[in-house]
GUKOL-391654 format. One record per residue (C-alpha): x, y, z; chain. Coordinates in steps of 0.2 Angstrom, whole numbers, plus 5000, padded with zeros to 4 digits. Last residue first. Layout:
# residues N
X|Y|Z|A
...
***
This chain:
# residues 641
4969|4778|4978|A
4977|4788|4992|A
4977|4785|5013|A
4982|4801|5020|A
4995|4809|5034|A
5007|4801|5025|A
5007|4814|5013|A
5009|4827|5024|A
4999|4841|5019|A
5009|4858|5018|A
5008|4874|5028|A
4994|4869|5039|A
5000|4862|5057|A
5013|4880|5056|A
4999|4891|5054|A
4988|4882|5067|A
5002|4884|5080|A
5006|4902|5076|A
4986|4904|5077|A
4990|4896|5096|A
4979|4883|5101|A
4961|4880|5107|A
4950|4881|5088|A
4935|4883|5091|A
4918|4875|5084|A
4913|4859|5089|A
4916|4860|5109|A
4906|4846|5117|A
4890|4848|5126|A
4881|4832|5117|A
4871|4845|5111|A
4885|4855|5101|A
4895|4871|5110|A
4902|4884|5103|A
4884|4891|5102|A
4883|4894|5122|A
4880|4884|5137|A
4890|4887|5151|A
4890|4872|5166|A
4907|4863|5161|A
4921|4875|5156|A
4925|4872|5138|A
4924|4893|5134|A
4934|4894|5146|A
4948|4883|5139|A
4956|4868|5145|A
4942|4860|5139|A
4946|4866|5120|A
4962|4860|5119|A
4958|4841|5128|A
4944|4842|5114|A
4956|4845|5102|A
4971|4833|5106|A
4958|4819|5104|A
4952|4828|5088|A
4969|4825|5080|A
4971|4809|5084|A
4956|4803|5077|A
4959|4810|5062|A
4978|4802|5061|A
4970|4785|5066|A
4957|4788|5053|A
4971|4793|5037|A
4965|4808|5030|A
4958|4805|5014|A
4964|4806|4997|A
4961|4801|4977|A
4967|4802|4960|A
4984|4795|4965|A
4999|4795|4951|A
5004|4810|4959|A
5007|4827|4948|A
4988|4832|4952|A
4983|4824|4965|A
4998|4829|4976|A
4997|4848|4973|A
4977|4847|4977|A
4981|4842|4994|A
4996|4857|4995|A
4982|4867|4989|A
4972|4863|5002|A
4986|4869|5014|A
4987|4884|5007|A
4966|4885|5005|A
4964|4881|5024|A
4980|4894|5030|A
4971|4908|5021|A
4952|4904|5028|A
4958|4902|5045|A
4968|4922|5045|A
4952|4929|5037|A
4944|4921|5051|A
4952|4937|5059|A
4957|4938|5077|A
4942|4941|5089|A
4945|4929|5107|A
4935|4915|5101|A
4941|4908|5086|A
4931|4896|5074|A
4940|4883|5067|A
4934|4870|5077|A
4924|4860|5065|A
4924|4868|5046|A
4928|4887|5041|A
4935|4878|5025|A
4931|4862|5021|A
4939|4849|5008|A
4931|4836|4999|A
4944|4825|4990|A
4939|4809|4999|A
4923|4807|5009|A
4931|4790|5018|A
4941|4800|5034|A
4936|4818|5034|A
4947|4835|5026|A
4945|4853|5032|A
4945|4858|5050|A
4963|4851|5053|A
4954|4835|5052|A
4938|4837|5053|A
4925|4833|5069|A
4904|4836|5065|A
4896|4829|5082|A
4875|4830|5075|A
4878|4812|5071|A
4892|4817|5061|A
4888|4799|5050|A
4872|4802|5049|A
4876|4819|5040|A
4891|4814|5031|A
4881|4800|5024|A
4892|4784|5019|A
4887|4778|5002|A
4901|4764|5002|A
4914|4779|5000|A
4905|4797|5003|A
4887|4802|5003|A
4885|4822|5007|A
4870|4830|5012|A
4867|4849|5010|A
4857|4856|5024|A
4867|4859|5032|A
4889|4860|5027|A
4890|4860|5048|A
4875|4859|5057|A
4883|4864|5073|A
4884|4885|5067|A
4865|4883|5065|A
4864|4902|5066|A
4859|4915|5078|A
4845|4918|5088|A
4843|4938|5085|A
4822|4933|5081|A
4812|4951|5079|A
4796|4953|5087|A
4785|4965|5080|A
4766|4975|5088|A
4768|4967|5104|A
4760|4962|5121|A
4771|4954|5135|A
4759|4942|5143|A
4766|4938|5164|A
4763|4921|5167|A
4779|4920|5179|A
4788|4910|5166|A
4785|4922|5150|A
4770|4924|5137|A
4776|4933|5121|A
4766|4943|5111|A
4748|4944|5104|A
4745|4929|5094|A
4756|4919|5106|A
4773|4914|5109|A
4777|4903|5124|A
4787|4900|5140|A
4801|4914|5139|A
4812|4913|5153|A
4808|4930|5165|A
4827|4938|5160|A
4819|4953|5151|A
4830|4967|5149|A
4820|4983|5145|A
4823|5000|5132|A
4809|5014|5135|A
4817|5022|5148|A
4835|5022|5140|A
4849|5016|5151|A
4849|4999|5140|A
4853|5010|5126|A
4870|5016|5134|A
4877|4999|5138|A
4873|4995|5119|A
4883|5012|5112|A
4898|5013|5125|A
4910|5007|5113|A
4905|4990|5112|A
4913|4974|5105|A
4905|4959|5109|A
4911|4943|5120|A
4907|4925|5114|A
4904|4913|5128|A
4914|4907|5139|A
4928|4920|5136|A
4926|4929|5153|A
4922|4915|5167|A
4901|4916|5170|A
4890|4928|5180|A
4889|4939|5166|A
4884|4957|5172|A
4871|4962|5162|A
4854|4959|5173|A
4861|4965|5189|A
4869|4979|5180|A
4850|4984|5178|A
4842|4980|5193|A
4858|4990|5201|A
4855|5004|5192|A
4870|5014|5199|A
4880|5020|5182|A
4878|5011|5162|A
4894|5015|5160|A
4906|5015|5175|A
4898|4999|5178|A
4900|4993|5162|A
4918|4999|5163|A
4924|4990|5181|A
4914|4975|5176|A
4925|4973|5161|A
4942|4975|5171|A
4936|4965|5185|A
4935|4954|5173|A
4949|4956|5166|A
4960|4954|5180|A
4949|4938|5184|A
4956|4930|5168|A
4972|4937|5171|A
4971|4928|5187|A
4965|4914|5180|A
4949|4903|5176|A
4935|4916|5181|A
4917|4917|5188|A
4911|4898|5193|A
4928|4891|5187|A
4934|4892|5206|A
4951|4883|5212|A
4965|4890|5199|A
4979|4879|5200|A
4976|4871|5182|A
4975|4888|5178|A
4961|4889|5161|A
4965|4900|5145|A
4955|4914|5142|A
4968|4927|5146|A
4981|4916|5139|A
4974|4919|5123|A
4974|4937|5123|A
4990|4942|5115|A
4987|4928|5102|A
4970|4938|5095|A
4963|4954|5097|A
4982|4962|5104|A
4992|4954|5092|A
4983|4953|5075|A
4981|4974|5079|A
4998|4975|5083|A
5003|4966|5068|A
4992|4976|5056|A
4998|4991|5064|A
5017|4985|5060|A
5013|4982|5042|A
5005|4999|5038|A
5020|5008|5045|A
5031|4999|5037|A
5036|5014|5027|A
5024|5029|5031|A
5013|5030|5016|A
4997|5022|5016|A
4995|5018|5034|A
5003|5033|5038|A
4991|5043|5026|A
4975|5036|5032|A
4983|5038|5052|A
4983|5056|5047|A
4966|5058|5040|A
4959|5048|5054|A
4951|5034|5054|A
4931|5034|5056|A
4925|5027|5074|A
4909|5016|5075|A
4919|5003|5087|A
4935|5015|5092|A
4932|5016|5110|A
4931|4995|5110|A
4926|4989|5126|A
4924|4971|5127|A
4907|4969|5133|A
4904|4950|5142|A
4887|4942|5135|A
4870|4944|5146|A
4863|4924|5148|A
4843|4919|5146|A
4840|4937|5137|A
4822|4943|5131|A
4826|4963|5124|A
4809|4972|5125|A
4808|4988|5115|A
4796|5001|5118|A
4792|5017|5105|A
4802|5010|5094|A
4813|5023|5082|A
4829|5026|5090|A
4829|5011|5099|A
4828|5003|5082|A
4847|5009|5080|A
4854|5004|5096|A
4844|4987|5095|A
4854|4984|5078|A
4871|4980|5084|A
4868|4971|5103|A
4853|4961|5095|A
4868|4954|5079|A
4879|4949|5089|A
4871|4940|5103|A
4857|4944|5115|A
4841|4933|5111|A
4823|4938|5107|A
4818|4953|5104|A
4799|4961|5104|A
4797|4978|5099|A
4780|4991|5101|A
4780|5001|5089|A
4780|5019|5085|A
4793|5021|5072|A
4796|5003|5068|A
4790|5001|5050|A
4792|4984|5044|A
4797|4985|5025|A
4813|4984|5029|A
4812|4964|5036|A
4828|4960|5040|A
4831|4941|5036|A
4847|4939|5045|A
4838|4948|5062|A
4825|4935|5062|A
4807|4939|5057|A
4791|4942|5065|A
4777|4955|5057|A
4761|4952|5069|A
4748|4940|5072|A
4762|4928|5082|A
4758|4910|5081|A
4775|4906|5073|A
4783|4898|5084|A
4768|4893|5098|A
4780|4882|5109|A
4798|4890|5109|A
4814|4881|5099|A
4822|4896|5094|A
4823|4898|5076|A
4842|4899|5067|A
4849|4906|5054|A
4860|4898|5041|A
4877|4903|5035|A
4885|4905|5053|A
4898|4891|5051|A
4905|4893|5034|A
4900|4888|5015|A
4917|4888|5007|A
4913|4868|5004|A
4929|4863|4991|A
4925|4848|4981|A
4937|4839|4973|A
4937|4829|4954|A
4923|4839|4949|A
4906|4831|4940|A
4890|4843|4939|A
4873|4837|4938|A
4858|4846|4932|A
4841|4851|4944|A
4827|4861|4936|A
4819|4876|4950|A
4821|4890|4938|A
4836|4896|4947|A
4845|4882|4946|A
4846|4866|4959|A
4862|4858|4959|A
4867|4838|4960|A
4888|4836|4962|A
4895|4820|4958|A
4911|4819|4967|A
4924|4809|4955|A
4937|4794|4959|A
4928|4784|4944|A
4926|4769|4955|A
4923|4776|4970|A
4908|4788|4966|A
4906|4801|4978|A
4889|4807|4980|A
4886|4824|4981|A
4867|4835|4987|A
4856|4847|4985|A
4870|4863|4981|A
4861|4880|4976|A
4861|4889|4961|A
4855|4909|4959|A
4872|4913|4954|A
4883|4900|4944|A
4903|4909|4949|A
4915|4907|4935|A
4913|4924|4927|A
4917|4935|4945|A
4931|4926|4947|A
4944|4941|4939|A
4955|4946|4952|A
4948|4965|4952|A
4930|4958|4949|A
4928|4946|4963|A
4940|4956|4974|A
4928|4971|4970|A
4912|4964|4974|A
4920|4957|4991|A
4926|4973|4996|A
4906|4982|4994|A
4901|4967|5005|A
4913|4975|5020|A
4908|4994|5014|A
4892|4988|5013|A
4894|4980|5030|A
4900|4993|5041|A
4918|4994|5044|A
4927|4992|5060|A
4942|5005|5062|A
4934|5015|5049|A
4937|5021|5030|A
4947|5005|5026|A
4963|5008|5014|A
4962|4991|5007|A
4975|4978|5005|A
4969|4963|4995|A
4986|4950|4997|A
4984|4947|5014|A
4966|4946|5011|A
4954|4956|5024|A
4950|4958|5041|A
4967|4961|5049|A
4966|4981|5045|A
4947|4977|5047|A
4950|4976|5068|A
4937|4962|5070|A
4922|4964|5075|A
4913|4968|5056|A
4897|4979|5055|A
4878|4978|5056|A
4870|4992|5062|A
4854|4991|5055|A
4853|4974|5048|A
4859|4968|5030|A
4865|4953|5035|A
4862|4941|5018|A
4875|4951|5007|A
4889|4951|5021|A
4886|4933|5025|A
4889|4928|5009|A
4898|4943|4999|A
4895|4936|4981|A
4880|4939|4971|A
4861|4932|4968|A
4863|4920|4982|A
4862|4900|4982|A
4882|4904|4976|A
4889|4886|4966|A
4908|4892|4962|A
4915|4882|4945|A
4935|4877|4946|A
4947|4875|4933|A
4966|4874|4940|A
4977|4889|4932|A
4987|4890|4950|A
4981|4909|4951|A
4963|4904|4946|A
4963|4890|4961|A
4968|4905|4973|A
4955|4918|4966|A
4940|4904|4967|A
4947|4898|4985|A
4947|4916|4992|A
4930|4920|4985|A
4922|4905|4993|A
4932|4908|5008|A
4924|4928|5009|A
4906|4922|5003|A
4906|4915|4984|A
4899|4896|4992|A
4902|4881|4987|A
4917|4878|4975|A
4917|4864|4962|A
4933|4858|4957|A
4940|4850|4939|A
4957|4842|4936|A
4962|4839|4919|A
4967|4855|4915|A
4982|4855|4927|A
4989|4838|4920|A
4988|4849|4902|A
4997|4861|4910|A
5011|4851|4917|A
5028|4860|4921|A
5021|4871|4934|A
5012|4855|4942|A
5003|4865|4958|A
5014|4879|4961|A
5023|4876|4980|A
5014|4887|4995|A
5016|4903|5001|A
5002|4909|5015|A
5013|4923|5022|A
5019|4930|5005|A
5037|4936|5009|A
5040|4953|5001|A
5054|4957|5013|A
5045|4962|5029|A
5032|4949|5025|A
5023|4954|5041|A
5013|4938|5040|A
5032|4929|5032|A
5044|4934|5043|A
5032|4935|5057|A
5028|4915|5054|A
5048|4913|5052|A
5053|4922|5069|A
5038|4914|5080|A
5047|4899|5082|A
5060|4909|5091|A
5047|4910|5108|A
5040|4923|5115|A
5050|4922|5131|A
5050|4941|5133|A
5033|4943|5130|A
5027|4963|5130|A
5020|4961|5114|A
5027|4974|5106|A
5046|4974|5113|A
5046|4955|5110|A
5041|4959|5091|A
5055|4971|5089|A
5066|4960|5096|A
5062|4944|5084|A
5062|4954|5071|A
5082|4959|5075|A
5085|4942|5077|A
5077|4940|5059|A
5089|4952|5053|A
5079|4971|5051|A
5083|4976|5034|A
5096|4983|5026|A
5098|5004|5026|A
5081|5010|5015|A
5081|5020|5001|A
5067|5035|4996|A
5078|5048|4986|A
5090|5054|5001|A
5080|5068|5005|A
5062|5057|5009|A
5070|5045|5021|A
5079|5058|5032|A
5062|5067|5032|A
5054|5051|5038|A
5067|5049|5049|A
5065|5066|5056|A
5046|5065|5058|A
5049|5048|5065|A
5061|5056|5080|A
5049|5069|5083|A
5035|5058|5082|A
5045|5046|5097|A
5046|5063|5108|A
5028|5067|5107|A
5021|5051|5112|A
5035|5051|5125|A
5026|5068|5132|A
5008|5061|5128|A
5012|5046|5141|A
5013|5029|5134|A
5000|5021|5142|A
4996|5006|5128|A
4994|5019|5115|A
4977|5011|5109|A
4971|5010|5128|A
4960|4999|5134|A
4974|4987|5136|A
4982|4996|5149|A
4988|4982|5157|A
5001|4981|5145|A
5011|5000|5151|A
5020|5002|5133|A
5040|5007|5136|A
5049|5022|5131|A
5064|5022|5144|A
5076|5017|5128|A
5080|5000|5117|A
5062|5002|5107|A
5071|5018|5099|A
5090|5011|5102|A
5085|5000|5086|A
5093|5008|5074|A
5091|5003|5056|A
5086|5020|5055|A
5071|5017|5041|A
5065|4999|5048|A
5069|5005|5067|A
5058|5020|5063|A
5045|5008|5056|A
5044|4999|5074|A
5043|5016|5084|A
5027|5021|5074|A
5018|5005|5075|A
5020|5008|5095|A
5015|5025|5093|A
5000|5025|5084|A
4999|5039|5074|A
4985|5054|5073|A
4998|5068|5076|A
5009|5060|5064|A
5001|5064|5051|A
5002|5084|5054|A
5021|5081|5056|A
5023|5072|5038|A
5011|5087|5030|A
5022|5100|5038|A
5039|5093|5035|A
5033|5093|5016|A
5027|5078|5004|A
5036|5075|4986|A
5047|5061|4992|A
5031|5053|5004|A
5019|5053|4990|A
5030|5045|4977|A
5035|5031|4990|A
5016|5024|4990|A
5014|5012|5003|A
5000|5000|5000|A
***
């Protein structure tokens, strides 16, 4: 993204206007880069980490000051002799910088190569992988995939395969691409990860805000379809019934439904499902579903030609979705009733709705490495940097509230800024203050904007359990009828009903489905024992918990699937699936993950969890660890045919 042009012509005044909106920690990395001195991460200026509200990590406005004086004159430096850089950073050097911005001295070496390669200080593509049968074309022609789904892994898949020159034809049930992006279309719907990591490593955008809405997200999709050129192989309006593998012939045969309601058969030699986990919403089970006289409709399938000015609002649920577009319809309802059976934990996010400003825009864009270190620090502090805080003590006695010290440190933390938020309503804070360990369910960003609604006279918190719906509303545990004029449904997604309602038959017929058994388990998340050649991405327990991107996921899944499609193509094999014994292994080591985890701690319920009260949908290690497990396939891994 840097543009060196802009920076050579650029006057001290611009550069020192820029740097007033900078953050300092990616700001003393890129002077090292343009320096070559590291004194600058070496002095008294140190971030305070248990500030982590803070974007400048406590760094005084004095040292803030100092450390833009010395990047104003290195930029200047930079600009006057023509744009070059002294040599790069040595991986020891890396390995500094990194320890100085996250605060871990033991981080370990076998971060160095990762970093090279995410921060790709030298041009390293982070998700490298061998070319699939550079010298064979004509092998590469031979070998057809069908993609389902043109969401943000259906997109990524299609613009990889293209890249290799494999043929491939993407199945969309939706008139565009965009997936979940297209379908939410809420008020107030927006991403929760930091957009600077929320986006292809190799699709850079210059985001208008921290956390973008969804138009601006969907709008990015449109264009990486049409800027990398998949747009043309994607069947719109189609929609996957079922695949049968068939043994003999080593193909998936691929059954669609058009548009016009006709079914055809497709034949691909591997089948990618870019489908996801949150790609079907989900009803509540509550007698009389469907009995209300009024309009009803789940947050997923917003229904805008409902007027709500006036009305009287009935939500159910509290996730995601209810704590984005219940500030907006607050605006316009004349009561709203929100019924919750567990209050999530707020993460406070100042920036949530925030624009980024004109100075950071031209750091980012500008500033040598500038861009490169942000994005770090944002992967860092939303995601690694927090697992331990989530992670259980072995030592630690009481689960009931928090599985570590850190974990309590936050907590307090959390409860510390609701309360300083929503002020002394006791009932209220009563009712929104999780009584469960932090991480246990998923946390939402807010910045002040949900706490603040629930203040407002006309907004309530039910926690009475919701017996029935009627005709006229909803009718709780004590009896009491809450009359209505809409009720919205914010109850999520099938996220267990993994690849549903598709039905996949494998070798000797074998349904995926009956199979499962309602207990989905992959290996790595993308390949399953006897359904060979079908590969998953966003599959079982590759969700994660603690906001890094699923971008990251979605990267390491197509490498490491096209290391699979690598060895079908120049093998002599037609055929693979991981080995049962290696699956097996694999998912042993994950649940042990997972309960050690709080979001595996016995007793809280939540969408991670399946009905057999196991752990189907996070991944419990390092992304440096899942990284690493998906940079090639081992071949003996798989048992090939």
């Amino acid at each position: 993204m840097n543009d060196k042009s802009a920076v050579l012509t650029a006057t001290d005044e611009e550069i020192a206007t820029a740097l007033k909106d900078a953050n300092t920690m990616s700001l003393m990395m890129a002077i090292v880069h343009l320096t070559g001195d590291l004194s600058v991460i070496r002095g008294d200026i140190k971030p305070d980490f248990e500030a982590v509200l803070d974007p400048q990590m406590g760094i005084t406005e004095a040292a803030q000051k100092e450390i833009a004086e010395k990047a104003l004159a290195a930029l200047i430096d930079y600009r006057d002799r023509g744009g070059t850089l002294p040599p790069p950073p040595s991986d020891a050097d890396v390995l500094e910088m990194v320890r100085f911005l996250t605060g871990r001295e033991d981080l370990s070496e076998d971060y160095v190569p990762f970093l090279m390669q995410e921060l790709s200080l030298h041009g390293e593509d982070a998700y490298y992988h061998a070319p699939v049968a550079p010298d064979a074309p004509e092998k590469k022609a031979d070998f057809h995939t069908v993609i389902i789904g043109a969401g943000m892994s259906g997109i990524l898949a299609a613009i990889k395969l293209k890249e290799e020159g494999l043929p491939y034809i993407v199945i969309e049930k939706n008139e565009t691409v965009g997936g979940t992006w297209y379908e939410n279309d809420y008020p107030g719907c927006r991403v929760d990860s930091p957009n600077h990591n929320y986006s292809y490593s190799f699709a850079q955008k210059d985001w208008p805000q921290h956390f973008s809405d969804r138009k601006v997200l969907w709008d990015y999709f449109e264009e990486c379809a049409d800027k990398f050129g998949v747009r043309g192989s994607i069947r719109f309006n189609t929609e996957v019934q079922h695949s049968r593998y068939d043994e003999a012939r080593k193909i998936w045969q691929v059954t669609v439904k058009n548009a016009d309601g006709s079914e055809e058969l497709l034949e691909a030699n591997a089948v990618i499902s870019a489908v996801g986990q949150l790609s079907r919403p989900k009803m509540p089970d509550i007698k009389g579903l469907g009995s209300f006289n009024g309009p009803a409709f789940h947050s997923a399938e917003w229904d805008h030609s409902v007027d709500l000015k006036g009305k009287r609002v009935g939500v159910i649920g509290t996730g995601a979705s209810v704590f984005q577009f219940v500030p907006h319809v607050a605006q316009e309802a004349e009561d709203i009733r929100i019924f919750q059976r567990t209050p999530p934990w707020v993460f406070p996010t100042p920036e949530y709705h925030d624009y980024i400003e004109p100075g950071k825009h031209w750091l980012l864009n500008n500033y040598p490495f500038y861009e490169k270190w942000f994005r770090f620090s944002m992967f860092w502090t939303t995601a690694e940097g927090l697992l331990d805080g989530v992670r259980i003590d072995p030592s630690w006695n009481d689960l009931s509230l928090a599985t570590s010290e850190m974990n309590l440190f936050m907590r307090e933390m959390f409860t510390a800024y609701i309360r300083e938020t929503v002020g002394d309503d006791e009932e209220l804070l009563a009712k929104i203050i999780p009584q469960y360990p932090l991480g246990g369910k998923r946390s939402l960003r807010d910045d002040g904007t949900w706490l603040r609604t629930l203040t407002e006279p006309h907004v309530h918190i039910e926690t009475d359990p919701i017996v029935e719906i009627v005709p006229e509303g909803i009718r709780t545990k004590s009896g009491e009828l809450h009359e209505f004029d809409v009720l919205i449904y914010g109850t999520g997604f099938n996220a267990d009903k993994f690849l549903w309602p598709m039905d996949f038959y494998g070798e000797e017929g074998l349904s995926l489905r009956e199979h499962w058994d309602g207990d989905p388990r992959a290996y790595l998340g993308i390949a399953m024992p006897k359904f060979p050649n079908l590969f998953v991405m966003y599959g079982p327990n590759t969700n994660i918990v603690v906001n890094g991107s699923i971008i990251f996921f979605s990267e390491c899944e197509m490498r490491y699937i096209l290391g699979c499609l690598k060895l079908l193509v120049e093998g002599d094999e037609k055929a693979m699936a991981p080995r049962e014994s290696v699956h097996d292994a694999y998912n042993v080591k994950i649940d042990e993950g997972n309960r050690q985890m709080a979001w595996g701690v016995p007793g809280v319920d939540s969408w991670y969890k399946n009905d057999k009260g196991r752990v189907t949908q996070n991944w419990p290690g390092t992304l440096l660890e899942y990284w690493t497990l998906t940079k090639a396939p081992d071949p003996a891994d798989y048992e090939f045919n």
